[in-house]
Structures are given as structure tokens and as C-alpha cells.
C-alpha positions, 0 to 999 in steps of 0.5 A: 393136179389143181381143180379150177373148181376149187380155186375160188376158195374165199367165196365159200369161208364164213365171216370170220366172227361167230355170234356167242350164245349168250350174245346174240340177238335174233333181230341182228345178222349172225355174223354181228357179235356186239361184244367183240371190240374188235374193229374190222371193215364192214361194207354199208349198202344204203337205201336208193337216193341216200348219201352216203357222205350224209350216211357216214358223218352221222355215224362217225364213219370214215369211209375207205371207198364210196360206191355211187353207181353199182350201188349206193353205201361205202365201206369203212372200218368199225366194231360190230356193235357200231355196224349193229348201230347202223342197221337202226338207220332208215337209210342203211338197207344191209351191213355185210362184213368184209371177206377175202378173196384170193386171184384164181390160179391157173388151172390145167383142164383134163382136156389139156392133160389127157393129150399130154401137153403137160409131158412135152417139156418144150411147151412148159405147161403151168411152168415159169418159162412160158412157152408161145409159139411163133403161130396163128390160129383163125377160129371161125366161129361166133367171135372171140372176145379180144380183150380176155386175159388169157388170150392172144387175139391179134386180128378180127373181122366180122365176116356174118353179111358175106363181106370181112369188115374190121371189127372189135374182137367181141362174142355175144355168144360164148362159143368162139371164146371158149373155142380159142381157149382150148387151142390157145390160152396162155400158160400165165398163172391165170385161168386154164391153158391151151394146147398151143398156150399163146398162140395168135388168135385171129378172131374171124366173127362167122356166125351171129350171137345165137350160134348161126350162120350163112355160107356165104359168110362162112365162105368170106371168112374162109377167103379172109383166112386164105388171103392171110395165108402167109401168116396163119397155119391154122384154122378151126371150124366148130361149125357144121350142117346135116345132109347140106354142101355148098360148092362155093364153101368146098372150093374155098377149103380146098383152095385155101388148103393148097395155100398153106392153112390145115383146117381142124374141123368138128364132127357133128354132135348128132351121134351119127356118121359124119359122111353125111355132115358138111364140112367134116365131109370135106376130104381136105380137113382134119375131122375131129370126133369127142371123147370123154375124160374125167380125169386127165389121166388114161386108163378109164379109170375116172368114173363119170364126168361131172357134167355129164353120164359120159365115162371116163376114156369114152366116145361122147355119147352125142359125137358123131364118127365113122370113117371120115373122122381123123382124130379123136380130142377131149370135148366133154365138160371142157372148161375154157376161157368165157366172154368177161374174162371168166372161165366156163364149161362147155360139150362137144365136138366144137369143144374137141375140134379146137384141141386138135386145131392146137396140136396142129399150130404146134406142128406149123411152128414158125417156118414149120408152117404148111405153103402148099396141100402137101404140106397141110396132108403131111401135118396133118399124117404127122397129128394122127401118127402121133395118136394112140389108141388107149381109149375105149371108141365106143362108137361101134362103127369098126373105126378106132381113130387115134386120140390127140396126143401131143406129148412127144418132144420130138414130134412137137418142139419149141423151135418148130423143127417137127422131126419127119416120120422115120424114112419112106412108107412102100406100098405096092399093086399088082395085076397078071396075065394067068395065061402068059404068067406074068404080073406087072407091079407098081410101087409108086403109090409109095409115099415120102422122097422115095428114090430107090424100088427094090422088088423081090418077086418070090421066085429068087428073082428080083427088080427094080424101078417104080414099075417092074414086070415079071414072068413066072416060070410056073403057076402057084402064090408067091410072096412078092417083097417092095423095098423102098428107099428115100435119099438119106437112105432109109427103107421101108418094105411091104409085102404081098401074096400074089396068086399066078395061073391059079383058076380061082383067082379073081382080080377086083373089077373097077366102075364109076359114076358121077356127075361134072359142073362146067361152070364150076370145073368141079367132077364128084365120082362114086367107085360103089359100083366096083365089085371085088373078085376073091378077095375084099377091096381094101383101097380107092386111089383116084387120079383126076388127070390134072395132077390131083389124086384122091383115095376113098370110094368116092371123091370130089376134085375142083378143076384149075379151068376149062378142058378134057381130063381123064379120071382113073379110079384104081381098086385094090384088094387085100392080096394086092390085086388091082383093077382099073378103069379111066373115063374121059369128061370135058369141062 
């Protein structure tokens, strides 16, 4: 794989004359060798409010450039004995030789190999049919520069004062650049490449040129974002706070996202669980955690990265994790696309975010592209289903998230026809009376078009339906068998171990708290009150009554307007049992 660090190969090559012991004269630069006859270019830089017309006459030279604003002197063709001359004159400051300079060619970052672009044939990284896909990214961030050459930038707005005004897509920070190279640069024999190379970068300015923000700027540019719905699939978010949330911003994510747009979201780089950092929290996102690469390659193989202690195929020392992380993306040390047209390093979550952000645009490919919640939560199953765990998570938080993984033609192609997970996925619960025997099970927790509910109850009897009941002749544990099936015929099975009559078995108990916002029809529940029976929780599943569901022990939902809802919270444990309780709030 070509280093971009080493493409700059003129700037390092000594001038091409050499001084011969015998010739050279301590007062004169080394690289003038008085004996050699041979002309070449040299480059005069004379003293301020010189002429170099003046300068260049007395000396017989004829100039092939003239410079009169960066600085003053020109350059023309001569021997080194007639530069030698020239350094005698009082207006000449310096004489320097010509040298070469060579167009850097485009580099593919280790970020970019170690979530396998480069092995997704559809996408053709640093090949000659260069691949765009019909798909825009927003990256909310401190601006991105439009005029860079690797970049795609089709729309921009300045969102900082709360209110999205046109502007001239510009970043006098550095951040939301390099941001969107990692999601986008374009695959052009220039530079780096993107996840997504070429993707259309809606630059929406959010945080000023010393990396910061307001809510409510942010807010407007999520609104901007929303009401562009119909034409951007994605959004990033590099940007973040500790122990803060915003109602009106939490609104806005879940709004948008029911509009069609899948965020990808950084995790905070605090080395702390992210629960508590805003938005990562939000259940609406994509969260991204940092991982460490040094060599493009899995294996962990690659020593420590260049610019950092991190080692190769670890958590970033500085990401944050836990629970609420979705996925894991290269972020240490990631070169990018800079303000200027240059190319840079960067650390951090903002820094993995944007990878995924990519790997997302990949999956919103022309009408592939997400209309409604659904969708976006289906994309973003599809990004971590794709992911694979052959990375060390040295978090130590118990959690392995999936790391980035874009390799797989068949999940990612060029047309944008993202090939859907392989049928159905069952789930099933249960609860039974211990002195009647008989259980009640439910299977519409199951996910996908599922159209059909065969149940096996242990017995050598059997059912069907989403729920089912069943009356066991005697008391005893039962393995209890749901087999689902979608309308093309496919099935996926699951199974539990059910325990009927038996004195020690203890179903989960369910309990909440919370506290609702009339004026913003907006509830959050907290299920930490739950107790478990003999055996662990293991799921939350939360219905708001308006249609809305939620999973995780707590949850905040956002009300369509005024009325009386029922919230159920629903438990499970690791045998299947289950556990309810439904409260009544009036908004």
C-alpha cells in the first residue's frame, strides 16, 4: 500500500550539483560548484524594493518568471559560476537552485483499509473507474472547505446564530474538513479516499472556527438537515457534551430521523461511558466508539501508531464506550482532507464517526436511501450486522461492538440494492400460571415481514399464531421451540427453557419511574427498579402507546400532541420469562 508520507519525494532530494573538494569556496553555498559549465534554472530572490527587470539586465539574464508579490527576484537559466556572480550583488538576498517537485498520488488511509473499502470490488478504491454513489452526506460540524479538490461539496449554510443562511462553504477550523474526507473524498489519483469516495457533502457550518457551539445552532442545522430530507441520507455528528441534554435538539434527532436521515454520531473522547455524553445518548443514532490501526491490516500486528501510544487493533486510549456505542471506526492518527487543499492528521471519535457516516451513504444509495425510522434502524441493523469482532476492545466494559466493515459486495453494492439479512429473526416470551400449568407465549417481538408463528411447546404438542397458549399436563422444564416465517418463505427458530409448576421458579417483576413535560409531549422512563426472579434480566421492551416502542432499561419518547397514553415496560430473563406493568400519563 503507498505511504502518503512518503509521496512527497522531491522535497527531500538534495540539489543535483555536488561542490568537488578541490572547488569549493567556504563563502558560496554548497550546492554552487564554479567549475561545472553546465547551465541549469536557478531561482534570484532579491532584496525588498529591488527590480528585478534592473537586477536581471545587469546581469545578462533572461528571466522565465518574475515574481513581484510573494516576494521580489525571478528565475532564469545560467551556470553556477554566473549564479556565484549574482550573490556579489547588493541587491540579490539569496540564489537557490531549482528542484522537482512531483503531484502527490492518492494515498488509501489505514482507516480506510481496515474497514475493507478497498475489498468491496463495487466501490473500486484507487482503481480507474471511479466510483460516486448517488448519496449525500450533511456533516454538521465547523464548515467544510468547498473549494478542496477531493471533495464533492454541493450545498452550504452557516447555522452558528440559530438561523441557516447560505454561505460559502469555508472552515476556519480544520475539523469539519477533515471530517468529510473520511466519509467522502473522491477515489481521483489525489490526496486520500473516502469511505463513501465522492459522495455529495452538504456542508452545514454548526460550530464556529474555535470548534464550538450552541444548541440552538446545532438545533437549526438538524432542521436544515430535515427539511432537505428527500435528498440527504445521512448525517454526521463530530460534536458532543458531558452530562448536558437538550430537549429541543432530542426532538429534532428523533424528528429528523423519522424523516428518512441516519445520524452517525461521536462517542466522546473522555475515556468514559458514553450514557452520560449528549448526543451519543440519544436512542436514535448511530454512536461510534475509536479504535486504534496502524497498519490497515487486521491482526494486531502493526506496533504502535505513529502518532500516538495507541497499538495496532485497540480501543483508542481517549474513546469513550459502554453500552450505548454502536459500532466501532478507525480514529487514531487518520490522515484527511485539510482547509487549503492539504491533507492532515487528526485523533478521535469526530475522527471514527465520520467512517461510519460513510458506511451508512453506502447503504442509502440512490433509492436505497431511508423515508421513514424504520428504515433508518434497518440501516443502521444492516452497518453493525456487517461488522466483525477481530479487534481487541480494550475498554473493559464487557461490551465488544462490531468494528466497520464495508467489505462485503453483497451488503454494499454500487446500485444501491443492499441485499436484506437472510429471512426473519424469532423472538419469543412467555409467562405461566404454576398453579393451572398453563403458559401464555408470545412471538410478536420477532422481527422482519414475518407471516407465519409455529410453536413447539416440549410436550409433543404444538401451535401457531403470534400468541398462543398452552396447558401442560404436568409439572417439569420444557424446551419451548418458535419458528417463524416471512413471505418468501424463510424461517428463523428460537428457543426457551420454560419451568411449569416448579416451586423455585421466580418470573422477573417489572417497575418504573419517570417524569413527563406537557409542554413538550415528551415522557422519560427509568425500568432500574425492576427486580429479577431466579434468573437475570436480560431485555427491556417499552410500548408508549402511541405506536412508539423503545428497548433498553431506560428510554425517552416524544408524543405527536396532547392525550392520555398507557406506557408499558416489559422485562424478560435469560429463560424467556416475562414481566409487566402499564402506567397511564395525560399529556
Amino acid at each position: 500500500m503507498r505511504k502518503f508520507g512518503a509521496l512527497i519525494a522531491a522535497a527531500a532530494l538534495l540539489p543535483i550539483l555536488a561542490v568537488s573538494p578541490a572547488a569549493a569556496d567556504p563563502d558560496l553555498p554548497a550546492f554552487l560548484d564554479t567549475t561545472d559549465p553546465a547551465e541549469r534554472t536557478y531561482i534570484v530572490v532579491l532584496d525588498e524594493g529591488a527590480d528585478p527587470d534592473d537586477v536581471a539586465e545587469r546581469h545578462g539574464d533572461d528571466p522565465l518568471g518574475v515574481y513581484e508579490h510573494a516576494l521580489t527576484g525571478y528565475a532564469a537559466d545560467m551556470t553556477a559560476a554566473e549564479a556565484a556572480d549574482l550573490l556579489q550583488d547588493t541587491d540579490v538576498a539569496y540564489v537557490q537552485q531549482d528542484q522537482v517537485f512531483e503531484a502527490f498520488d492518492q494515498d488509501v488511509p489505514d482507516g480506510i483499509a481496515r474497514v475493507f473499502a478497498p475489498d468491496n470490488p463495487n466501490l473500486r478504491i484507487d482503481g480507474q473507474d471511479n466510483y460516486v454513489p448517488d448519496v449525500a452526506i450533511a456533516v454538521l460540524d465547523t464548515g467544510v472547505d468547498g473549494s478542496h479538490p477531493d471533495l464533492n461539496v454541493v450545498d452550504s449554510v452557516d447555522c452558528t446564530s440559530g438561523t441557516c443562511v447560505p454561505n460559502t462553504a469555508t472552515d476556519g477550523n480544520g475539523h469539519g474538513t477533515h471530517v468529510a474526507g473520511s466519509a467522502a473524498a473522491l477515489d481521483n489519483d489525489l490526496g486520500v479516499v473516502g469511505v463513501a469516495p465522492g459522495a455529495q457533502v452538504w456542508n452545514v457550518q454548526v460550530l464556529n472556527a474555535a470548534g464550538s457551539g450552541s444548541l440552538a445552532g446545532i438545533a437549526a442545522g438538524v432542521d436544515y438537515v430535515t427539511a432537505n430530507a428527500d435528498r440527504i441520507g445521512v448525517a454526521n455528528m463530530s460534536l458532543g457534551c458531558e452530562g448536558c441534554s437538550d430537549q429541543a435538539l432530542s426532538q429534532a434527532l428523533t424528528n429528523s430521523v423519522g424523516d428518512g436521515v441516519a445520524y452517525a454520531v461521536a462517542a466522546g473522547n473522555s475515556a468514559r461511558d458514553a450514557a452520560n455524553f449528549f448526543p451519543a445518548n440519544h436512542p436514535d443514532v448511530l454512536t461510534v466508539s475509536s479504535m486504534a490501526d496502524s497498519d490497515g491490516a487486521p491482526g494486531g500486528n502493526g506496533g504502535a501508531l505513529n502518532c500516538r501510544a495507541d497499538q495496532d487493533d485497540t480501543l483508542s486510549t481517549f474513546s469513550n464506550y459502554g453500552a450505548i456505542v454502536d459500532i466501532a471506526a478507525p480514529g487514531s492518527c487518520i490522515t484527511s482532507t485539510m482547509p487549503g487543499g492539504g491533507y492532515g492528521s487528526m485523533s478521535g471519535t469526530s475522527m471514527a464517526s465520520p467512517h461510519a457516516a460513510g458506511g451508512l451513504a453506502l447503504l442509502a444509495v440512490g433509492e436505497a436511501k431511508p423515508t421513514d425510522r424504520a428504515d433508518v434502524l434497518a440501516v443502521y441493523d444492516t452497518l453493525t450486522g456487517a461488522g466483525n469482532p477481530d479487534w481487541n476492545d480494550t475498554s473493559g466494559d464487557g461490551v465488544h461492538e462490531p468494528l466497520l466493515d464495508v467489505g462485503d459486495p453483497a451488503l454494499f453494492p454500487a446500485d444501491g440494492e443492499t441485499t436484506p439479512p437472510e429471512g426473519p429473526t424469532a423472538s419469543l416470551s412467555h409467562s405461566c400460571d404454576d398453579t393451572t400449568l398453563t403458559c401464555t407465549f408470545d412471538g410478536s417481538g420477532s422481527a422482519g415481514e414475518v407471516t407465519g408463528w409455529a410453536w413447539e411447546f416440549g410436550d409433543g404438542s404444538d401451535g401457531t399464531g403470534a400468541t398462543t397458549e398452552h396447558t401442560y399436563t404436568s409439572e417439569g422444564t420444557y424446551t419451548v421451540t418458535l419458528t417463524v416465517t416471512d413471505d418468501e418463505g424463510r424461517t428463523d427458530s428460537a428457543e426457551a427453557q420454560i419451568s411449569v409448576g416448579a416451586p423455585d421458579h421466580t418470573a422477573p417483576t417489572a417497575d418504573f419511574s419517570g417524569a413527563c413535560y406537557s409542554f413538550f409531549y415528551f415522557c422519560e422512563v427509568d425500568a432500574s427498579g425492576s427486580s429479577a426472579g431466579d434468573a437475570p434480566i436480560t431485555g427491556y421492551r417499552w410500548d408508549f402507546g402511541d405506536g412508539g416502542t423503545a428497548s433498553g432499561a431506560d428510554a425517552w419518547h416524544f408524543y405527536p400532541g396532547p392525550g392520555t397514553y398507557t406506557i408499558t415496560l416489559t422485562v424478560t430473563d435469560e429463560t424467556g420469562a416475562t414481566g409487566s406493568l402499564s402506567k397511564t400519563v395525560t399529556l
